[in-house]
Structure formats: structure tokens, C-alpha cells
C-alpha positions as CSV (number, residue, x, y, z in Angstrom):
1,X,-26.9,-86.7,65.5
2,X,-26.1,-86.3,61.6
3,X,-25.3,-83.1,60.7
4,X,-27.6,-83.5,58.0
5,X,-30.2,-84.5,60.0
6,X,-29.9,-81.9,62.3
7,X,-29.7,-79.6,59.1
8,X,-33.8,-80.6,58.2
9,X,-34.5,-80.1,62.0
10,X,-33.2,-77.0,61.9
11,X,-35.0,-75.8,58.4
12,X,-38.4,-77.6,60.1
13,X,-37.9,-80.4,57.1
14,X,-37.6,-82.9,59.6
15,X,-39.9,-84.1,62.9
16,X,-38.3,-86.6,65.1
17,X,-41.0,-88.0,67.3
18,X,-40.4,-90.5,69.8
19,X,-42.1,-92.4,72.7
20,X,-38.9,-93.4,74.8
21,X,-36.8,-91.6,77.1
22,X,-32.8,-89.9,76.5
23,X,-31.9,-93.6,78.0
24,X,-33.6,-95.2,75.6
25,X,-30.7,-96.3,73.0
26,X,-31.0,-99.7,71.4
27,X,-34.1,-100.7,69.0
28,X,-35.2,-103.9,70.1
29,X,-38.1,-106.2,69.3
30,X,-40.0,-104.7,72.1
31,X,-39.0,-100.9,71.3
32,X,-39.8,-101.5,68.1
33,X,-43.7,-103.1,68.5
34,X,-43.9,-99.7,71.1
35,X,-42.6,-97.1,68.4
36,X,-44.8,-98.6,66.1
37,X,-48.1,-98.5,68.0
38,X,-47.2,-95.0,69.2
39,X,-46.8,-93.7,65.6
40,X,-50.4,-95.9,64.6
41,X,-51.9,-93.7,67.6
42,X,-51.0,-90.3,66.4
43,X,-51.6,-90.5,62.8
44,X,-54.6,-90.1,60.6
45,X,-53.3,-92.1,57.7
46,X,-50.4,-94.4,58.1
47,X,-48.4,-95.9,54.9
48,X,-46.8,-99.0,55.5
49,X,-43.3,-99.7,53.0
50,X,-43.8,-103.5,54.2
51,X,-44.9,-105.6,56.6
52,X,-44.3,-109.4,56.7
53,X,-47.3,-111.5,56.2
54,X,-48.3,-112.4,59.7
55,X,-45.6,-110.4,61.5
56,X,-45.9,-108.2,64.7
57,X,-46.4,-104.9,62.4
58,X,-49.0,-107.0,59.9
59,X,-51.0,-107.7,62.8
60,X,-51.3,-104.4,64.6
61,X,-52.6,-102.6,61.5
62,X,-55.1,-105.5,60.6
63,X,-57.1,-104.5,63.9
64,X,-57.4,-100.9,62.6
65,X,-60.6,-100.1,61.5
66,X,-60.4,-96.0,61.8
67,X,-57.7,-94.9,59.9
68,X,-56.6,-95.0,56.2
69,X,-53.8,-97.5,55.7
70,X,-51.8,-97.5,52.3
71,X,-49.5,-100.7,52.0
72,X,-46.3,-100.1,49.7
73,X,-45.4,-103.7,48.8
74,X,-47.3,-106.6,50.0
């Protein structure tokens, strides 16, 4: 890890939260959909930097209905 990442953990300025396993190294197309929905679960409100028109992330947060979604840049 970056020391400077580890730095904000240390201080409690940074979470890391993640659904996948120690083995779990490479971000894939798969990995990615699965982080995503697991961060969608957990939060309240959810801010979106961008999403693609039509793309895998555009889609899953059309479907919500409960939560407060903020989109950056459309």
C-alpha cells in the first residue's frame, strides 16, 4: 500500500471497504459491476463522478428508487 495511503488510514481519514477476498487482485469488468453494487448497497446517498450513457454503472443506479443519487457530469 502507499505510504500515504496508509498515512489517512492510520489518522482514520481514509476507509477502504471492499467486497473481495486478499486473492482478489486485478479489477475486471466483473469486479468492477460487484464493487459497484456493493458500495450502492451500503450507502445512503451515492454521487456518481460519471457514468456513460447506457453503460453497466448508468444502468444499476437507474433502478434505484430509495436512495439519493447526485450525478457529477452527465
Amino acid at each position: 500500500m502507499q505510504p500515504e495511503l496508509k498515512a489517512a488510514i492510520d489518522v482514520g481519514r481514509l476507509l477502504l471497504i471492499t467486497p473481495f477476498e486478499n486473492n482478489v487482485k486485478r479489477v475486471t469488468a466483473e469486479t468492477a459491476e460487484q464493487g459497484n453494487r456493493f458500495i450502492i448497497e451500503i450507502s445512503d446517498d451515492i454521487v456518481i463522478g460519471y457514468a456513460s450513457k447506457g453503460g453497466t454503472l448508468d444502468s444499476m443506479i437507474t433502478d434505484i428508487k430509495n436512495k439519493k443519487i447526485v450525478r457529477i457530469k452527465e
